[in-house]
C-alpha positions, -999 to +999 in steps of 0.1 A: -270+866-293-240+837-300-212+845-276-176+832-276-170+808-243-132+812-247-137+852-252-162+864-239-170+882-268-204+888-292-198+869-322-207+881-356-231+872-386-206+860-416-230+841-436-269+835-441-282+811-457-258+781-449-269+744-456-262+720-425-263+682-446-256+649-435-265+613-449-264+614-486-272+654-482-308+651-495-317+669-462-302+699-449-307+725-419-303+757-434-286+785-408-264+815-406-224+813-398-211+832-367-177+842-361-159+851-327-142+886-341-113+875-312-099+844-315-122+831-349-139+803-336-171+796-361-206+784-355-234+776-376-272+780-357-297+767-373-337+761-375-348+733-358-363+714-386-346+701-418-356+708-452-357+681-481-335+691-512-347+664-537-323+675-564-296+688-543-304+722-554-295+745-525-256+726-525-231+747-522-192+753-515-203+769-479-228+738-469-216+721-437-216+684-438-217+665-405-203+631-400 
């Protein structure tokens, strides 16, 4: 369960299947969007281990990029 440290609250499953990049985006942490249903705040959680997308195949508009 993802819960809302300003809120209190349960947060919600928005999105599966969300790509985590960074780098040049050849490797991504795929994970699942969370959303406080209060005050909005968003989360991604993902699995611990990074896949490699050679071709950039899994990019999307919803992938995450980290600085």
């Amino acid at each position: 369960m993802q819960v809302c440290v300003k809120c209190k609250k349960e947060m919600k499953c928005e999105k599966n299947g969300v790509a985590v990049r960074f780098g040049n985006g050849e490797h991504a942490y795929m994970g699942d969007t969370f959303k406080c249903p209060t005050c909005g705040t968003e989360i991604v959680v993902t699995n611990p281990l990074p896949i490699f997308d050679q071709g950039l195949k899994l990019k999307s508009d919803d992938d995450v990029w980290m600085d």
